[in-house]
N, C-alpha and C positions, 0 to 999 in steps of 0.2 A: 665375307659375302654380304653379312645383317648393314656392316657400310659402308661398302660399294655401294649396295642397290637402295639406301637410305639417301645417300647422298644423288645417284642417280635421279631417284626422284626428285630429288629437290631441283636439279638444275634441270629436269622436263619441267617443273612447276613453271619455274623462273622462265622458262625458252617460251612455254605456252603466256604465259602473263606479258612478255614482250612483245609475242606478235599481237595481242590481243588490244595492246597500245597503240601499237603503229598502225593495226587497219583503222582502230579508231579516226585518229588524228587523220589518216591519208580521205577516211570518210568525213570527217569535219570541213578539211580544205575543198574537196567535192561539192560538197551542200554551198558553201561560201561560192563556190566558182560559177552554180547556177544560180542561186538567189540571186546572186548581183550580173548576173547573164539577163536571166529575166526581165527584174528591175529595169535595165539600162530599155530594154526592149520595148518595155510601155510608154506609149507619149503623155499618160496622165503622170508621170511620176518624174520627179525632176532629180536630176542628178547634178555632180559637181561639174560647170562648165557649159548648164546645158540650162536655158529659160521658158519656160515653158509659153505657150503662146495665149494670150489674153483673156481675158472674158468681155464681152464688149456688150455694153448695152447701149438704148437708144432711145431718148423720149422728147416730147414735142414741148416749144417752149411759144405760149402765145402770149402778149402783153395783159394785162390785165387792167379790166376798166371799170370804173363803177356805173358805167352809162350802159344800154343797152347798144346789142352790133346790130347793125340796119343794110339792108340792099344798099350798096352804093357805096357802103363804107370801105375805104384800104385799110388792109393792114400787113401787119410782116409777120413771116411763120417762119421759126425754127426747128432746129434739130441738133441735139447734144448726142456726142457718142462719147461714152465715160467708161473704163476699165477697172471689171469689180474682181482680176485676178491677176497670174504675175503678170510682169514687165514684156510688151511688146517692141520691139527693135526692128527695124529696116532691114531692107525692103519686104515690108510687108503689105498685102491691096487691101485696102480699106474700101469697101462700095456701099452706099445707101440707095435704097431707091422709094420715093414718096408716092404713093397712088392717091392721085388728088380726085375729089369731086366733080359734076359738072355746075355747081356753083359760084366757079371762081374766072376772072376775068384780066386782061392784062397783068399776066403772068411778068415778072422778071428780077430777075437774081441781083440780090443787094450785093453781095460778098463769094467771090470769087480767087480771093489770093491764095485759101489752100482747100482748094475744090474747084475739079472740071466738072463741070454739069451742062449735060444737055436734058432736053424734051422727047419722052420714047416716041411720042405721037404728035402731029399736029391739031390733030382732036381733043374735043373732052367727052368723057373723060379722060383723063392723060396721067402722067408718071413723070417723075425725076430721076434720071441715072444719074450719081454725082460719085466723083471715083478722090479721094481723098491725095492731094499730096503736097501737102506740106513736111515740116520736121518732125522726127519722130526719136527717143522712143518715146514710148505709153506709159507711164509709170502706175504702178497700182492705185487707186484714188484719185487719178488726173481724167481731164476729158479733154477732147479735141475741138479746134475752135469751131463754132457752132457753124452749120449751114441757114443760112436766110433766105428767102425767097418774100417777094409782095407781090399782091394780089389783091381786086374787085370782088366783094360777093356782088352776085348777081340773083336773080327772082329764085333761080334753081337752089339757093340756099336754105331758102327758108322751109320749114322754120329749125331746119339743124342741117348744118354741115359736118361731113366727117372724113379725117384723115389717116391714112394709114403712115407707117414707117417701118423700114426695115434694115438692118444693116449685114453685111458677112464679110467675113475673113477666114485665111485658109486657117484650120486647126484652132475653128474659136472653140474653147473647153465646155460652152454652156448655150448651145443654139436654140434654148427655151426662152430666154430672157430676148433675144433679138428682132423682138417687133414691138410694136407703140402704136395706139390710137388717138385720138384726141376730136371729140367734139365740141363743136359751138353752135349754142341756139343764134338762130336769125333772126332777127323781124322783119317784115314788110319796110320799104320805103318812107322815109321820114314823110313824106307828101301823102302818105294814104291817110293819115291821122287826122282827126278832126282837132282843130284850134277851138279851144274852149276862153 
């Protein structure tokens, strides 16, 4: 009976210590099946097969002069859209839209071949809707050909003009960085000036 029941125990030991492995392990595979349930679940988290969608920012690109800008003067005003995360791919909508001043005059669009843009308003102040479409993708670090537009300041500018920018995309990662301002001091008319 002392090993019967010696041995007995031992093979309850062994029975308990086996199941004690298998729920483990059946609990291991569990956790793994949600983790990566989850994981797949969130759009900030990129998985295998899967890119996540851009970061897009947007800032204004004016010429630089060493002269003063005056009433009357043209010039050309851009806008870069540059992607500071992953890689964006097609079809994806790209839109800017620019809220101009009422300082500006004979409005009209330099560059058109990967950009529809129209005028929200016939008024000023007024806005640029310009919907992106040329080739894509976006590669992390790349930016998209810039938008131009030229224009007259006029009296309304002086003695500073300011402009806005904004860009969106569906499931941009970072919609804090998605707008841009830029001013520029004006002067009065070359003709106001006295000739010394």
């Amino acid at each position: 009976m002392k090993n019967f029941f010696s041995t007995h125990m031992v093979n309850t030991h062994t029975s308990k210590g086996f199941a004690h492995v298998l729920w483990a392990l059946l609990f291991s595979i569990m956790l793994t099946y949600v983790l990566v349930g989850s994981t797949s679940a969130q759009p900030g988290i990129s998985t295998r097969g899967h890119i996540l969608p851009a970061d897009l920012t947007i800032h204004w690109v004016v010429p630089q002069t060493f002269q003063a800008v005056h009433v009357d003067d043209s010039l050309d005003f851009s806008v870069v859209v540059s992607n500071h995360g992953d890689q964006l791919t097609g079809p994806m909508p790209i839109t800017i839209v620019l809220k101009l001043a009422s300082g500006l005059n004979d409005l009209h669009f330099v560059n058109t071949k990967f950009w529809h843009a129209s005028f929200i308003s016939n008024r000023m102040p007024t806005s640029i809707r310009a919907y992106y479409v040329g080739p894509l993708p976006l590669r992390a670090g790349q930016s998209l050909e810039r938008f131009t537009f030229s224009a007259r300041l006029n009296q309304s500018a002086v003695p500073d003009l300011t402009l806005q920018a904004l860009v969106t995309s569906p499931g941009d990662t970072n919609p804090r960085n998605n707008t841009a301002s830029y001013t520029l001091g004006v002067l009065p008319h070359r003709n106001n000036h006295p000739h010394f």
